[in-house]
C-alpha positions in Angstrom: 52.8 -6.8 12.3 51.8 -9.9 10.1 49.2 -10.8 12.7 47.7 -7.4 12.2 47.8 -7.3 8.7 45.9 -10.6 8.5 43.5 -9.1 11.0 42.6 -6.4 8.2 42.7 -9.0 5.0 39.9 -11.1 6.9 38.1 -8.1 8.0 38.3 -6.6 4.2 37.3 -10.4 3.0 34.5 -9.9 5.5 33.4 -6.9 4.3 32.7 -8.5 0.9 31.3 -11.0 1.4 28.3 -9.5 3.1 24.9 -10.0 2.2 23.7 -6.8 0.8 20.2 -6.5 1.3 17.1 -3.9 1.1 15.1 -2.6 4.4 11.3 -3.5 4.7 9.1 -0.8 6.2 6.1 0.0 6.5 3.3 1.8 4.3 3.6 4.6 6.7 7.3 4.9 6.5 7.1 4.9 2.8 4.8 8.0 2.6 7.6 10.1 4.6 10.3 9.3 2.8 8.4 10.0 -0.8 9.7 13.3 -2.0 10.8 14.5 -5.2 14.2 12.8 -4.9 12.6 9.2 -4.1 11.5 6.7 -6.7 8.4 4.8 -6.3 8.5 1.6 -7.9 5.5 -0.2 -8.8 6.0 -3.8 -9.8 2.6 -5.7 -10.4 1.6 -6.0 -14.1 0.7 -3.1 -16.5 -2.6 -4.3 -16.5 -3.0 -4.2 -12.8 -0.8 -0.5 -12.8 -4.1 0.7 -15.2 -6.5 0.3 -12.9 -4.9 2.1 -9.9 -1.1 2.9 -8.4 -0.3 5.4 -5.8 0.5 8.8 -6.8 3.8 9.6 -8.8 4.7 5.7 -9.1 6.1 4.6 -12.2 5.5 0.9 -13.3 8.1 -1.4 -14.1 6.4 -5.4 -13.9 9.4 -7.5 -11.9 9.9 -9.7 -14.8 11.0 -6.7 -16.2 13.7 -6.0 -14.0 17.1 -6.6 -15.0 20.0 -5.1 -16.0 18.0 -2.9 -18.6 16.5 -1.3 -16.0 19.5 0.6 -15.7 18.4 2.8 -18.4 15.7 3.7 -16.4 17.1 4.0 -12.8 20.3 5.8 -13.8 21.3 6.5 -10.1 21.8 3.8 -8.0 21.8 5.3 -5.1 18.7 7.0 -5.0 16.0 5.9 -2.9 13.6 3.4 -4.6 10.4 2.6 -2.8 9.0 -0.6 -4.1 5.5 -2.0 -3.7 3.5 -4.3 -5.5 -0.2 -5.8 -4.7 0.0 -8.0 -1.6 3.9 -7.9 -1.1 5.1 -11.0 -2.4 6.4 -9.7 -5.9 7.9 -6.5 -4.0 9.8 -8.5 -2.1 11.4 -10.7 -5.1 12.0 -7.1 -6.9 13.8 -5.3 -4.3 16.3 -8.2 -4.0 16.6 -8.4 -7.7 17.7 -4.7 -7.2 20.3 -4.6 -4.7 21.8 -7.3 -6.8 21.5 -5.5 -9.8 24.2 -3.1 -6.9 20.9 -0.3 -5.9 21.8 0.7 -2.7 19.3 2.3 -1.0 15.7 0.0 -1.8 12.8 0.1 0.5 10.1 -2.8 0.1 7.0 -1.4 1.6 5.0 -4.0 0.7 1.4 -4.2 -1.5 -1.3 -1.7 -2.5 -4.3 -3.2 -1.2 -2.7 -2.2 2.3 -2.0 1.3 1.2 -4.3 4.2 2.4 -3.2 7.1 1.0 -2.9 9.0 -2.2 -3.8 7.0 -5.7 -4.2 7.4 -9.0 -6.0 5.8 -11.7 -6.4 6.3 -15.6 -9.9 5.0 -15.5 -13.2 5.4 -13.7 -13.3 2.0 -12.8 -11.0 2.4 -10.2 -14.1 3.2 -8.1 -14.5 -0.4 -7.1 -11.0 -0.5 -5.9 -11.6 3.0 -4.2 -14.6 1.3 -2.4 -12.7 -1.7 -1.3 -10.1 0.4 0.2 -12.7 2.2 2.8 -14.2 -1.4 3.5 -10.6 -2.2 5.0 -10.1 1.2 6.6 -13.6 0.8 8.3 -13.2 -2.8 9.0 -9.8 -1.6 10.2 -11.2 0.8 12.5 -14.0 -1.3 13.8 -11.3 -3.8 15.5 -9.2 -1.2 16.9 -12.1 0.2 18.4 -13.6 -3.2 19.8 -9.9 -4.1 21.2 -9.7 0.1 23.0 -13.4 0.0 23.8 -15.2 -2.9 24.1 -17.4 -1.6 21.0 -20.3 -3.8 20.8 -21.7 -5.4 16.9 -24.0 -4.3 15.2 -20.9 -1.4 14.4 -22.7 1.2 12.2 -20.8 3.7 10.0 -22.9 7.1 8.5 -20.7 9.0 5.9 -21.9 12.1 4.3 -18.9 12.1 1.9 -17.2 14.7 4.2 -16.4 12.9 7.3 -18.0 9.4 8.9 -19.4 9.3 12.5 -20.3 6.4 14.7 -21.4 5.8 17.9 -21.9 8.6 20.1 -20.8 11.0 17.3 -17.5 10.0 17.3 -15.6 11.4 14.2 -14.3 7.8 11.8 -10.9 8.8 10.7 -10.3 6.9 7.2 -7.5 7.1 5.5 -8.6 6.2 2.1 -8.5 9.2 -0.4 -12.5 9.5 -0.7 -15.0 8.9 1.8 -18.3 7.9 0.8 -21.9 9.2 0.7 -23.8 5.9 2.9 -24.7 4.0 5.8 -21.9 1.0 6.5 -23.2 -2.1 8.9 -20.4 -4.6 10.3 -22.9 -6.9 11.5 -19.8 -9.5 12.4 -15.9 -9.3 12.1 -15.8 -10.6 8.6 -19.0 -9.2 7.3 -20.2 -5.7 6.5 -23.3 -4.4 4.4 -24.1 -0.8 2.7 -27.8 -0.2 3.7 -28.1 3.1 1.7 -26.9 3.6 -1.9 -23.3 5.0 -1.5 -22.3 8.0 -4.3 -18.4 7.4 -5.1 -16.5 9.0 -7.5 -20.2 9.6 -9.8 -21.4 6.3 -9.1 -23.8 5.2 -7.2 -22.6 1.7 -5.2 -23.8 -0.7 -3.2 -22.3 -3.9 -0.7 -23.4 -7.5 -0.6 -23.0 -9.6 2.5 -19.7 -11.4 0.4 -18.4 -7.6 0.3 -19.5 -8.2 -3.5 -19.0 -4.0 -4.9 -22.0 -3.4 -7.7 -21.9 0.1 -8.8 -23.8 1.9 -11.6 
């Protein structure tokens, strides 16, 4: 009988001293499991926030989380999606969080990877807006290569509707516009606008250094 009970004291001991932690997942992930009920935590800097978030995330900078944050994030156990711009600081906030005893964070790691839904208080977000279809084109060019064998110069037509390539063959981007303009990926880590592209009311063009002018 003692034996057993100081089975169930260790296990118990056990028990306690495990190291809570939060789950990483993917961007993809995060998008199913945002719903009304889900928080989605953005924790670069306000000024970063201003320029562009994904939809419905509200912005608390991780130097700002602490046990004030409580006010904020009454529940703690509702799910809390928590992203930042490369993945670094999401990380550092979603441990800061489970320790702060949130039991249900999700680190889903920066925006530049995202490629769905944003949001933005300004028009200059079109730069960022461009940028994204860069990465979802470049993105598409290497998965293509790797299935196919796709050959370089990889050239990209976009009507604003839809993007095509090759032998017709419908570009799926997952950015939330899709531009009016010819794309050229002349080399893996290159890639040139040959026609003026019209996003978001301006009219934008590509360097070879993936330099965005728009005006």
């Amino acid at each position: 009988m003692k034996k057993l009970l100081c089975i169930s004291l260790l296990c118990i001991l056990l028990t306690g001293c495990e190291n809570k932690t939060y789950k990483t997942i993917s961007a993809k992930e995060a998008k199913y499991l945002m719903n009304e009920k889900a928080i989605i935590l953005d924790v670069r800097t306000k000024e970063e926030y201003e320029i562009g978030y994904i939809k419905n995330a509200i912005n608390i900078p991780l130097d700002e989380i602490d046990e004030s944050i409580k006010e904020t994030l009454k529940d703690k156990d509702q799910t809390i999606l928590v992203y930042c711009q490369s993945g670094n600081r999401s990380k550092q906030a979603s441990q800061k969080l489970v320790d702060l005893g949130y039991t249900s964070v999700y680190n889903f790691g920066g925006f530049k990877d995202w490629r769905y839904e944003t949001a933005s208080p300004k028009r200059d977000n079109t730069e960022l807006l461009l940028n994204q279809v860069i990465s979802g084109i470049k993105l598409t060019y290497l998965n293509e290569m790797m299935d196919n064998n796709a050959g370089l110069p990889f050239k990209v037509v976009c009507d604003g509707k839809t993007c095509t390539y090759g032998d017709n063959k419908t570009l799926s981007l997952s950015g939330n516009l899709i531009p009016d303009g010819i794309f050229i990926l002349g080399e893996e880590s290159t890639i040139e606008a040959t026609a003026g592209i019209l996003f978001n009311g301006y009219s934008c063009s590509i360097d070879n250094n993936e330099k965005v002018t728009c005006n």
